[in-house]
N, C-alpha and C positions, 0 to 999 in steps of 0.2 A: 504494500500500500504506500502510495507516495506522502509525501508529508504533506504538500496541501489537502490532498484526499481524506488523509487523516484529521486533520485539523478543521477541514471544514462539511466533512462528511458528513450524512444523516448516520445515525445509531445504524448498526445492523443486526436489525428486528423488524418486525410488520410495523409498516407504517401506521397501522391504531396502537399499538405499541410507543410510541415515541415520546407522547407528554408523559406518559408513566416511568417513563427512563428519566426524564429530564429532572423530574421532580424527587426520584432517588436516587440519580447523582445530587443535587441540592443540596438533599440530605445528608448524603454519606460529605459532601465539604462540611456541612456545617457538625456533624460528629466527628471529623478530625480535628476542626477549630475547638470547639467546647470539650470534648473526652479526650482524645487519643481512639484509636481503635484497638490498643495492645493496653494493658495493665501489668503494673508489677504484682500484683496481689489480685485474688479473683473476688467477687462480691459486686452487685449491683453498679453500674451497668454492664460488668464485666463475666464470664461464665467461669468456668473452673479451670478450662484451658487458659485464662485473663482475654479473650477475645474480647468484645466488644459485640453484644449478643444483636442490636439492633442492626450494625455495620453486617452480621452475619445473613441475619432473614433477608437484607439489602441482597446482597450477594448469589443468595437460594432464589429470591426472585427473581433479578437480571439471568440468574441461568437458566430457570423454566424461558424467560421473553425470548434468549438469543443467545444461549451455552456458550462456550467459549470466547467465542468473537466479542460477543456484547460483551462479557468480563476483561478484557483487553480494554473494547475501546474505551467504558470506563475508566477503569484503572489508567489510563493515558492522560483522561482530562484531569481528574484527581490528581496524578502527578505534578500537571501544570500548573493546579491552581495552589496545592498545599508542600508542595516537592516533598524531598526526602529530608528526616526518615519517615515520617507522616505517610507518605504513600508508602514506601516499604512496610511498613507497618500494617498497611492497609492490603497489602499483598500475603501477609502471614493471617491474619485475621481471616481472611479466605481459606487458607487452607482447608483439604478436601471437600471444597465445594464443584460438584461438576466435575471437569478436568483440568480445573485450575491446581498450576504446581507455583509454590514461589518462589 
């Protein structure tokens, strides 16, 4: 994928898909501003892995809308908007979701 493509691409998912994508990428920035999506310690909002249990259902969603790919292109704009380690982070908080590997 080329970088403009990338950058100005639609999601890839169904087109009725797409506000729904928009609005949990949104989400998932404004949970790496406010939380983190990893914890040192698990408990509330975090699970016993220290995930970040909201960033995860995030996650389980975009891969039912567009498996992989939409997990990517997420993760792409997350990177841009909150960089690392916040999106790496946000790459481990997935783990075994779909066929996401981080």
């Amino acid at each position: 994928m080329g970088i403009l493509e990338d950058f100005f691409g639609a999601a890839p998912c169904a087109p009725a898909a797409r506000g729904e994508v928009q609005r949990l990428l949104q989400e998932l920035i404004e949970i790496g501003h406010k939380d983190d999506f990893l914890s040192e310690r698990p408990g509330s909002p975090f699970n016993a892995q220290c995930r970040h249990v909201r960033a995860r259902e995030i996650g389980k969603r975009l891969n039912e809308l567009g498996g992989l790919a939409l997990l990517e292109w997420v993760h792409r704009r997350v990177r841009r908007k909150l960089k690392d380690p916040l999106a790496s982070h946000l790459s481990y908080a997935w783990s075994e979701i779909g066929e996401w590997v981080p």
